[in-house]
TISEDREN-633152 format. One line per field, with one value per atom (N, C-alpha, C): residue number from 1; residue in three letters; atom name; x negated, y negated, z. Coordinates in steps of 0.1 Angstrom, whole numbers, always signed. Example, Ala and Ser with C-alpha at 12.3 -4.5 7.8 and 13.67 -1.06 7.14 Angstrom:
residues 2
nr: c(1;1;1;2;2;2) $
rest: c(ALA;ALA;ALA;SER;SER;SER) $
atom: c(N;CA;C;N;CA;C) $
px: c(-132;-123;-132;-128;-137;-129) $
py: c(+57;+45;+33;+22;+11;+0) $
pz: c(+78;+78;+78;+71;+71;+79) $
END
This chain:
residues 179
nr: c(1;1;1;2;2;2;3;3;3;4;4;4;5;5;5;6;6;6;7;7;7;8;8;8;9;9;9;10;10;10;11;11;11;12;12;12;13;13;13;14;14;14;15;15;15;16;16;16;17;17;17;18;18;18;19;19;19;20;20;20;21;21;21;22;22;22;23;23;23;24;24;24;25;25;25;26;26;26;27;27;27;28;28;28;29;29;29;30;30;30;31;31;31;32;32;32;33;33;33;34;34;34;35;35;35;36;36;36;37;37;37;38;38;38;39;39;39;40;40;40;41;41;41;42;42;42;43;43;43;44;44;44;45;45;45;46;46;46;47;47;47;48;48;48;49;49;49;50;50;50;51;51;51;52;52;52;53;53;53;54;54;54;55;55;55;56;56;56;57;57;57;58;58;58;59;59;59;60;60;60;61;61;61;62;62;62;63;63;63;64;64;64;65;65;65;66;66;66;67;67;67;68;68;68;69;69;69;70;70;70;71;71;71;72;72;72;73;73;73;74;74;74;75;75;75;76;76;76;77;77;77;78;78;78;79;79;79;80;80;80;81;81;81;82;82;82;83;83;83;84;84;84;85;85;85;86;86;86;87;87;87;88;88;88;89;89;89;90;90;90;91;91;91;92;92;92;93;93;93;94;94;94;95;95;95;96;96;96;97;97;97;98;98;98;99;99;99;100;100;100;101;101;101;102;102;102;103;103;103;104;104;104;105;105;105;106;106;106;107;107;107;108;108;108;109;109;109;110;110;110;111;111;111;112;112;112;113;113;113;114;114;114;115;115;115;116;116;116;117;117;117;118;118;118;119;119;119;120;120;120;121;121;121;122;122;122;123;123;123;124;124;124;125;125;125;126;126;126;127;127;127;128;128;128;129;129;129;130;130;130;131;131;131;132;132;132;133;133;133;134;134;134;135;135;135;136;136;136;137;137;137;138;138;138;139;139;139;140;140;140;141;141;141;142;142;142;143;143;143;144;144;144;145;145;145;146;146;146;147;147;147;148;148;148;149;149;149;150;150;150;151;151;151;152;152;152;153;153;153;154;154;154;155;155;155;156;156;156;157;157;157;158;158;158;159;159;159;160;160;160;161;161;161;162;162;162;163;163;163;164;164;164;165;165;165;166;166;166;167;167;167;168;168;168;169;169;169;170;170;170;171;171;171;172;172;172;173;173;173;174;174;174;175;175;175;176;176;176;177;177;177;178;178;178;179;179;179) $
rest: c(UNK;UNK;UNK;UNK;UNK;UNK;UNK;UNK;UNK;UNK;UNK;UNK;UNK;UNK;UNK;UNK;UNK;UNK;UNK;UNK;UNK;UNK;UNK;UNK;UNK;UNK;UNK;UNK;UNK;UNK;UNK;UNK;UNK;UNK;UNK;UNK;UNK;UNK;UNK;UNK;UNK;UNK;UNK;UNK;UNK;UNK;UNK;UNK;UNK;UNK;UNK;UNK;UNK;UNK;UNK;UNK;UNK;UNK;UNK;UNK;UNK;UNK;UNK;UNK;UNK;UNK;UNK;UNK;UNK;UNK;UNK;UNK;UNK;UNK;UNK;UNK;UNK;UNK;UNK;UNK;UNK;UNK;UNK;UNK;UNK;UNK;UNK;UNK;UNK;UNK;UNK;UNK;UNK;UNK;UNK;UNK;UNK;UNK;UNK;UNK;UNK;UNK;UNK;UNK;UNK;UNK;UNK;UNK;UNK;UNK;UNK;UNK;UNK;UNK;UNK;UNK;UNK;UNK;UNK;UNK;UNK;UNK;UNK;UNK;UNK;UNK;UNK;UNK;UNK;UNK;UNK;UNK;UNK;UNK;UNK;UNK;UNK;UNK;UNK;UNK;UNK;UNK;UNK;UNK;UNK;UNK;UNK;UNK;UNK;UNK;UNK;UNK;UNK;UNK;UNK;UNK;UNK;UNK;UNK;UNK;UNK;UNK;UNK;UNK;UNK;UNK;UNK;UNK;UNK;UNK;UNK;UNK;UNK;UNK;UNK;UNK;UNK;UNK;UNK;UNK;UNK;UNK;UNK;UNK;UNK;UNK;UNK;UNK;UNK;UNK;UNK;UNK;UNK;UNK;UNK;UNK;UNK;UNK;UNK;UNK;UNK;UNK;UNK;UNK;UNK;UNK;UNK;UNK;UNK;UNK;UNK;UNK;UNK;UNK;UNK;UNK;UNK;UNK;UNK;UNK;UNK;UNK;UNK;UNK;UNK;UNK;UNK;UNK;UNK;UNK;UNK;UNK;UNK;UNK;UNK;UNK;UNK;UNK;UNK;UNK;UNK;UNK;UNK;UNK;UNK;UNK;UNK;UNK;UNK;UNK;UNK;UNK;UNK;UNK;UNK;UNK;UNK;UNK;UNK;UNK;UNK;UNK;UNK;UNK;UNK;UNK;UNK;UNK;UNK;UNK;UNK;UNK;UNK;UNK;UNK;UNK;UNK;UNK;UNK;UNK;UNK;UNK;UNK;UNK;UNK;UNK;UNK;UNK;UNK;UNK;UNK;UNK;UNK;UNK;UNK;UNK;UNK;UNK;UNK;UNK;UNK;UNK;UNK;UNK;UNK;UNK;UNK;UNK;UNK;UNK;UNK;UNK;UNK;UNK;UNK;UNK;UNK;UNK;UNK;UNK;UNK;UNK;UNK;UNK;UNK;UNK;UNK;UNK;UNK;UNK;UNK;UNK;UNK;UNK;UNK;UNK;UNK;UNK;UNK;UNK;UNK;UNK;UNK;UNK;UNK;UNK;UNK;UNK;UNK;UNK;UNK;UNK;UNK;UNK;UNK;UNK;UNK;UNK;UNK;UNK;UNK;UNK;UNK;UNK;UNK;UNK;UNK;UNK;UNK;UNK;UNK;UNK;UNK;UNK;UNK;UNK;UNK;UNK;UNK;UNK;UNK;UNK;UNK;UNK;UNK;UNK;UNK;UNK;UNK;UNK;UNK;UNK;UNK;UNK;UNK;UNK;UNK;UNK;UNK;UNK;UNK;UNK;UNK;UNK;UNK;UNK;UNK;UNK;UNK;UNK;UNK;UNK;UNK;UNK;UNK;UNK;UNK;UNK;UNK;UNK;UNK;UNK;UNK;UNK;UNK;UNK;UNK;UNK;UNK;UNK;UNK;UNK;UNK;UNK;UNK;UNK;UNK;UNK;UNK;UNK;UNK;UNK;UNK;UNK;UNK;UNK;UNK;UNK;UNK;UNK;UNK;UNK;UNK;UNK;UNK;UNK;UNK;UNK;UNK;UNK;UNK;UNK;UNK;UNK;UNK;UNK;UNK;UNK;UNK;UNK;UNK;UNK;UNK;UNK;UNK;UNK;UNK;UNK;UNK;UNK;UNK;UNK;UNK;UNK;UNK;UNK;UNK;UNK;UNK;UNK;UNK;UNK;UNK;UNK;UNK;UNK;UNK;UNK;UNK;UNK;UNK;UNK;UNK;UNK;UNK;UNK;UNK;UNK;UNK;UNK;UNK;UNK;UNK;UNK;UNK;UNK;UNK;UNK;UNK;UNK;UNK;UNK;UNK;UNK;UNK;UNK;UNK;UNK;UNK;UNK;UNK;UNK;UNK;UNK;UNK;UNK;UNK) $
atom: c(N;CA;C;N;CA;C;N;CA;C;N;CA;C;N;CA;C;N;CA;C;N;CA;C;N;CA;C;N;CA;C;N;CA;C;N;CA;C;N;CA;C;N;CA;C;N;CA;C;N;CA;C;N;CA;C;N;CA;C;N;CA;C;N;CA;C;N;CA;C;N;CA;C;N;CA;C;N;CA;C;N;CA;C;N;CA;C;N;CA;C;N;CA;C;N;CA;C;N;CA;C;N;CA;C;N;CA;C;N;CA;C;N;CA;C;N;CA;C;N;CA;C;N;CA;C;N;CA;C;N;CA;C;N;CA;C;N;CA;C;N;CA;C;N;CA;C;N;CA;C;N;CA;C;N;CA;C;N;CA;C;N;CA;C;N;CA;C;N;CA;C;N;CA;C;N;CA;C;N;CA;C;N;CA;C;N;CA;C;N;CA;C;N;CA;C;N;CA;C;N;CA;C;N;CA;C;N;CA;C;N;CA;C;N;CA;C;N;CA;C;N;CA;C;N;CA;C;N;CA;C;N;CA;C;N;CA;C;N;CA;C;N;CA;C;N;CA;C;N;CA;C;N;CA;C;N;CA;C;N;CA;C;N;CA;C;N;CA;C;N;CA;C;N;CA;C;N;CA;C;N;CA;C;N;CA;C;N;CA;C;N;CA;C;N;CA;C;N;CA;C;N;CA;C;N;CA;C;N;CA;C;N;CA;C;N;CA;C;N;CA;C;N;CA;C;N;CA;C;N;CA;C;N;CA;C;N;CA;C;N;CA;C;N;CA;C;N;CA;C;N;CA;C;N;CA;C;N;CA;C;N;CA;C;N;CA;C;N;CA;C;N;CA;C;N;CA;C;N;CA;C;N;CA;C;N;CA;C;N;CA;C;N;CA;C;N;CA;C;N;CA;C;N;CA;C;N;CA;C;N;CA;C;N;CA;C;N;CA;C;N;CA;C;N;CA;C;N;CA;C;N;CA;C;N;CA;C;N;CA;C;N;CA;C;N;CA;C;N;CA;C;N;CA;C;N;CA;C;N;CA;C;N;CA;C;N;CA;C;N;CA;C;N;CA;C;N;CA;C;N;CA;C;N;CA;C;N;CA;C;N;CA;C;N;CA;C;N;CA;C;N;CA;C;N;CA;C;N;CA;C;N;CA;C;N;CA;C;N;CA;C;N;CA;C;N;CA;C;N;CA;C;N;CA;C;N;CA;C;N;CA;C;N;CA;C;N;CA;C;N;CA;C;N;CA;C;N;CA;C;N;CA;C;N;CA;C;N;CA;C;N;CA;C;N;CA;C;N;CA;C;N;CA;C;N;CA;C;N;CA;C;N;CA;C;N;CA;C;N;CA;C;N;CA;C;N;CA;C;N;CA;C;N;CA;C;N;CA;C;N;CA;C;N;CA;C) $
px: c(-933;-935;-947;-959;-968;-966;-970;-970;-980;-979;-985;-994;-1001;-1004;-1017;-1012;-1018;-1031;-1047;-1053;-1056;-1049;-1048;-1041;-1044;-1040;-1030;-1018;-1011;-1018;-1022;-1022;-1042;-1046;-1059;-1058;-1062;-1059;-1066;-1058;-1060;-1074;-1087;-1097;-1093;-1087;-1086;-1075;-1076;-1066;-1058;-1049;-1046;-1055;-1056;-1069;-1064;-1057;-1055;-1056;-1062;-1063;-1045;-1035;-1025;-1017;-1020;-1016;-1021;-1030;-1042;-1033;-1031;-1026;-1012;-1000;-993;-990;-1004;-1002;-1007;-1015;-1016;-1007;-1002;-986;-974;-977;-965;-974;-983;-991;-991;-995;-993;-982;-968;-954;-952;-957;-954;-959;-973;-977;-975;-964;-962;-946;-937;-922;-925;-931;-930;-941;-958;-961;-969;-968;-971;-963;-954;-939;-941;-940;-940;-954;-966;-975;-975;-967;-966;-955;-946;-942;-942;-955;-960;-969;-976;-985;-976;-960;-953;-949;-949;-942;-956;-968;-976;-975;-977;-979;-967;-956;-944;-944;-954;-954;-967;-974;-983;-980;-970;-966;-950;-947;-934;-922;-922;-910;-904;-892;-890;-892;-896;-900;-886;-877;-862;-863;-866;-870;-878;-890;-903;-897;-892;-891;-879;-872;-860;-868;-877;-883;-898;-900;-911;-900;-885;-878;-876;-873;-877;-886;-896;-908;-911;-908;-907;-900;-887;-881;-880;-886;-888;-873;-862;-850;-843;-830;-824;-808;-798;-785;-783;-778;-772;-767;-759;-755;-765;-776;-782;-792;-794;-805;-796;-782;-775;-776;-775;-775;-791;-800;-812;-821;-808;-817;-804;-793;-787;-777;-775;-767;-754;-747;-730;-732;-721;-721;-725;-720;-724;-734;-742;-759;-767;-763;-772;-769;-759;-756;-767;-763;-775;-787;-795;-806;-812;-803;-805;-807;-798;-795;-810;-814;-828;-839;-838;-854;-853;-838;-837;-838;-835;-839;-852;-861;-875;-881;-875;-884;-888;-884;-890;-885;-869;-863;-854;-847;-837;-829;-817;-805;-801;-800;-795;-778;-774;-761;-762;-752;-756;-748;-754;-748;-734;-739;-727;-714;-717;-705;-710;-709;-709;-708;-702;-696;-709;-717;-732;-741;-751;-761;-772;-782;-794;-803;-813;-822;-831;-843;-858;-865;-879;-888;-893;-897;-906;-917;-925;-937;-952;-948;-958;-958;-946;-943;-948;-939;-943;-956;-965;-977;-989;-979;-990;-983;-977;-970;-978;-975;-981;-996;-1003;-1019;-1027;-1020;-1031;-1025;-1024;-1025;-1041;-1046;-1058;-1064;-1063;-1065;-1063;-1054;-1053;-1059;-1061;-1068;-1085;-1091;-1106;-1101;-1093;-1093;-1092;-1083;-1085;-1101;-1104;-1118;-1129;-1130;-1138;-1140;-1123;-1123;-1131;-1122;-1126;-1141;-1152;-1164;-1164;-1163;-1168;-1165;-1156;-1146;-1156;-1156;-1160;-1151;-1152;-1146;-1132;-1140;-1132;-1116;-1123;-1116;-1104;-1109;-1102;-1093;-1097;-1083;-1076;-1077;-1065;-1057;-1062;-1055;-1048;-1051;-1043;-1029;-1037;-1024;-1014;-1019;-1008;-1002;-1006;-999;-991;-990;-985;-973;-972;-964;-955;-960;-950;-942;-946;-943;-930;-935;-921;-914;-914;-903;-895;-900;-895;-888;-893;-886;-876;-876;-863;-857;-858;-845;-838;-842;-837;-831;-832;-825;-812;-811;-799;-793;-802;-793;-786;-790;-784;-772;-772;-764;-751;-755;-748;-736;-741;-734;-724;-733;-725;-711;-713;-701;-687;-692;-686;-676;-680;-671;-661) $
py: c(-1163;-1174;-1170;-1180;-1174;-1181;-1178;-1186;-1192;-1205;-1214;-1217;-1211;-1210;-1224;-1235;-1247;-1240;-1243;-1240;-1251;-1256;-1268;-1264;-1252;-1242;-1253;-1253;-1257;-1255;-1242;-1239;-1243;-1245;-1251;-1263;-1264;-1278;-1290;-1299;-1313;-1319;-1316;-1324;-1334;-1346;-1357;-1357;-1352;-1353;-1365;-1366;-1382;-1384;-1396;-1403;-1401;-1397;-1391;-1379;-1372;-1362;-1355;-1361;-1359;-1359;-1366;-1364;-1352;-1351;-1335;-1323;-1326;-1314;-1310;-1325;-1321;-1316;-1321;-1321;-1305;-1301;-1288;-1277;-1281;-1273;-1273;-1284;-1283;-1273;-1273;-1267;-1247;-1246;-1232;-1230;-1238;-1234;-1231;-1237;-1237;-1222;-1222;-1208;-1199;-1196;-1183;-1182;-1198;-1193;-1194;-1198;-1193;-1187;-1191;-1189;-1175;-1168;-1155;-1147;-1155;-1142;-1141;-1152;-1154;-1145;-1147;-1138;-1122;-1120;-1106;-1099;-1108;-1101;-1101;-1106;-1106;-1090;-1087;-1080;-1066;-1069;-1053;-1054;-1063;-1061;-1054;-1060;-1053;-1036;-1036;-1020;-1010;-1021;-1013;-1008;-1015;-1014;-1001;-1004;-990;-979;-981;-961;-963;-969;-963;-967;-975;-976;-990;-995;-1006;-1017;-1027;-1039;-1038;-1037;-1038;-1024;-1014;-1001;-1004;-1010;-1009;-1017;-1031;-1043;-1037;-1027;-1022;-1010;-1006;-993;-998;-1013;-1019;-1022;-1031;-1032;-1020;-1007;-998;-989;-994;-988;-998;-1009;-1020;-1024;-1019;-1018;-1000;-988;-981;-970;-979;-973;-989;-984;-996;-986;-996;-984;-991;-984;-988;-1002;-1008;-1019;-1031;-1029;-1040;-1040;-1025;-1025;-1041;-1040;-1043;-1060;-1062;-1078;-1081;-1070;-1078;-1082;-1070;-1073;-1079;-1084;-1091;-1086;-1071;-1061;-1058;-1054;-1053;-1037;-1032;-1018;-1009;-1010;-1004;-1002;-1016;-1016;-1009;-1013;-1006;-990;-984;-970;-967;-968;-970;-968;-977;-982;-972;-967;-956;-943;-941;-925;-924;-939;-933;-932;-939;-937;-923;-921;-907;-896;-897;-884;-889;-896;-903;-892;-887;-883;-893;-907;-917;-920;-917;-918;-903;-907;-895;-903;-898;-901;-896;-906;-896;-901;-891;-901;-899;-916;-917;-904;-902;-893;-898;-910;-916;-925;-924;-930;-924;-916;-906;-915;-924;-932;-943;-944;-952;-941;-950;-935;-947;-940;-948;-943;-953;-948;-949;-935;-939;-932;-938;-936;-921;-913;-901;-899;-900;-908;-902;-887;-879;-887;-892;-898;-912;-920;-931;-934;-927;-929;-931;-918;-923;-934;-938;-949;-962;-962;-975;-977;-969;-967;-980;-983;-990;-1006;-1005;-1016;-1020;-1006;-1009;-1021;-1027;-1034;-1047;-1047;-1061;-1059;-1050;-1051;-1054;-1054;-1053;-1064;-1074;-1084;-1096;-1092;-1098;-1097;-1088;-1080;-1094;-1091;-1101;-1119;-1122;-1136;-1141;-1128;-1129;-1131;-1124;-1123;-1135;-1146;-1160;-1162;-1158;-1161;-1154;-1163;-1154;-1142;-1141;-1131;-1141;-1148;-1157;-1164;-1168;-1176;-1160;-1153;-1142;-1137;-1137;-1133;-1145;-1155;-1169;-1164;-1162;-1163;-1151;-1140;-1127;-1127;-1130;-1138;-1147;-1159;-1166;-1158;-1148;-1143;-1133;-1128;-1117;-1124;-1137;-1140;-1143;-1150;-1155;-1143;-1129;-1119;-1116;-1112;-1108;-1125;-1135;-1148;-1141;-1143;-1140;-1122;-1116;-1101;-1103;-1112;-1110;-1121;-1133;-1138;-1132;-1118;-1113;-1107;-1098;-1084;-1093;-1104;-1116;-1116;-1122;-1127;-1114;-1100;-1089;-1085;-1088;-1084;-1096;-1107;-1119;-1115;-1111;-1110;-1092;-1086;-1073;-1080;-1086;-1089;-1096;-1105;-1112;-1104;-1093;-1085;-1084) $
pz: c(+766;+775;+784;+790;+793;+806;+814;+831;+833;+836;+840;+856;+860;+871;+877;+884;+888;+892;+893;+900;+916;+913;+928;+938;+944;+950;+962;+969;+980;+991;+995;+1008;+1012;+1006;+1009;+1018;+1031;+1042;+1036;+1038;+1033;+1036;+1030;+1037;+1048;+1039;+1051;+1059;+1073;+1084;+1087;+1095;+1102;+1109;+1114;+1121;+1139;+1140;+1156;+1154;+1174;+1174;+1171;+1179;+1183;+1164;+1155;+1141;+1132;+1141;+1131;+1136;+1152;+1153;+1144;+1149;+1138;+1128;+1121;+1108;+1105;+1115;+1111;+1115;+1122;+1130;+1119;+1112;+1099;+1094;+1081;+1078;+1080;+1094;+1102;+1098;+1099;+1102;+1089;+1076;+1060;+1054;+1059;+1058;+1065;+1074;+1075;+1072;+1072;+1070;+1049;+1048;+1025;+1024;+1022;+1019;+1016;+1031;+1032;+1025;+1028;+1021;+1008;+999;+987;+981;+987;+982;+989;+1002;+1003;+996;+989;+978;+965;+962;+950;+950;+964;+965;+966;+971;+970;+959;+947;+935;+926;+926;+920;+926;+942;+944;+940;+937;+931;+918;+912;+898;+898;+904;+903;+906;+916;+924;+916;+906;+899;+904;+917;+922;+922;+922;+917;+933;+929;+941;+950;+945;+955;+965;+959;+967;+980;+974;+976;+990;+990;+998;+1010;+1003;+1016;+1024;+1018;+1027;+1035;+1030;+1041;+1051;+1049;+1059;+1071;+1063;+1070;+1079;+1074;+1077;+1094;+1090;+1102;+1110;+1111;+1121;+1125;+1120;+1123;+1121;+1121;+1120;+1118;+1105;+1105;+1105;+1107;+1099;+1087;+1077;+1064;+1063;+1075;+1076;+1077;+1085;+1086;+1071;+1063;+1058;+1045;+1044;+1033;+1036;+1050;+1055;+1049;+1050;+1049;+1034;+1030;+1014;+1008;+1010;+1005;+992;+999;+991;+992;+983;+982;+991;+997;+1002;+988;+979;+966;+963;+966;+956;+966;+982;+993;+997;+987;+993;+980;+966;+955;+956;+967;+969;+978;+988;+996;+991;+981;+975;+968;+960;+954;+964;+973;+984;+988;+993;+1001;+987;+978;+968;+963;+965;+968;+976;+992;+999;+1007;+1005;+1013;+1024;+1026;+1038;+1041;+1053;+1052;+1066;+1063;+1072;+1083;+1097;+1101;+1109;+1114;+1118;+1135;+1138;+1151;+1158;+1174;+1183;+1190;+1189;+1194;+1190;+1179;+1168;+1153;+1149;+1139;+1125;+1127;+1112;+1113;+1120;+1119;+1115;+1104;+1099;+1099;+1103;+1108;+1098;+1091;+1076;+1089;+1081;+1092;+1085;+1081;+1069;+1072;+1064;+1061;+1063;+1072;+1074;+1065;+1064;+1053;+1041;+1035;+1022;+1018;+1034;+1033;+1035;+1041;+1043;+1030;+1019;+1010;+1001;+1003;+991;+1002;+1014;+1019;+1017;+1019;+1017;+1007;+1000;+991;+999;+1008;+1021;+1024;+1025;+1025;+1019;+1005;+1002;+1007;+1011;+1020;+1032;+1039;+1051;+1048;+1037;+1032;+1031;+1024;+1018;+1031;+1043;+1054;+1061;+1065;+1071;+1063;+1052;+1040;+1044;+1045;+1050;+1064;+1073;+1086;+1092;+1082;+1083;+1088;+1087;+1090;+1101;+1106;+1122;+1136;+1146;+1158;+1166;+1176;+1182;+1187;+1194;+1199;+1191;+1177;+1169;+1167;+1161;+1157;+1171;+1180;+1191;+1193;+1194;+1192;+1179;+1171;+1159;+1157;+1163;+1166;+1171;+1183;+1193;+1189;+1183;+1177;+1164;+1156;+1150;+1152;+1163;+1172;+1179;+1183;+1193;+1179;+1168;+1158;+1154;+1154;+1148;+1156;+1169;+1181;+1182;+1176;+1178;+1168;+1153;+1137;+1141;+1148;+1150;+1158;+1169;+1180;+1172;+1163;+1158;+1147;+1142;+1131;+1137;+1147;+1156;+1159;+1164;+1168;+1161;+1147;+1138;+1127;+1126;+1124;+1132;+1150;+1161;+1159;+1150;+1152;+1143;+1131;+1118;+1117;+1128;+1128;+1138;+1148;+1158;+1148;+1140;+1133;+1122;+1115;+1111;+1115) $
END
């Protein structure tokens, strides 16, 4: 079976806007909101599935130790809410990063029966590295952009970052209470 890939790309902006200023904006605010709640996602895990496939490790690995790597420390509990794992598959999932080298455990000081994953950073450093490529690939686009344009768009992507980071910390704090 061979995949069929449209070249009528989606995320290319609609030449013709609505005919108000007040519908453009809209319409681009849907737009913004589309590309960063699917779109990014869906191709930044296309981009960890290829780098998964190059350094040997499988994309489920790969996508629980970027969870890692970005919240800096997770416990076992939330890593399992986030990748949508049975306690079985996420102790699994753990045992190979951590005999990886890629993480290591530690247990809390203050309730002993919490063990907090937190990346390796000699290890993870060189598995993350061919990031680089996307940062050339951004740098490349950007050439066109002013100073100006590029700090708005920083900023709005920075603020979206800490909204999408403090509703997850919630929504991890929401689902641990609920137990």
């Amino acid at each position: 079976m061979t995949l069929q890939v449209s070249s009528s790309a989606h995320y290319v902006p609609q030449a013709r806007y609505p005919a108000s200023p007040a519908e453009q904006a809209e319409h681009m605010l849907d737009e913004m909101a589309m590309v960063i709640s699917r779109r990014l996602s869906v191709y930044t895990e296309a981009r960890l599935s290829c780098l998964a496939d190059e350094e040997g490790i499988s994309p489920l690995d790969l996508r629980a130790l970027a969870f890692i790597i970005e919240f800096g420390s997770l416990s076992t509990g939330h890593l399992g809410q986030l990748m949508g794992l049975s306690h079985g598959g996420i102790t699994a999932l753990i045992n190979r990063l951590e005999s990886a080298g890629y993480i290591r455990r530690d247990r809390s000081t203050h309730d002993r029966r919490v063990v907090s994953l937190r990346p390796v950073p000699e290890r993870c450093e060189q598995l993350m590295a061919p990031e680089q490529y996307v940062v050339e690939r951004i740098a490349e686009i950007a050439q066109g952009s002013g100073t100006t344009d590029l700090t708005g768009m920083f900023d709005f992507l920075a603020r979206c970052v800490k909204v999408l980071r403090q509703d997850t910390l919630q929504w991890l704090a929401t689902r641990e209470l609920a137990k």
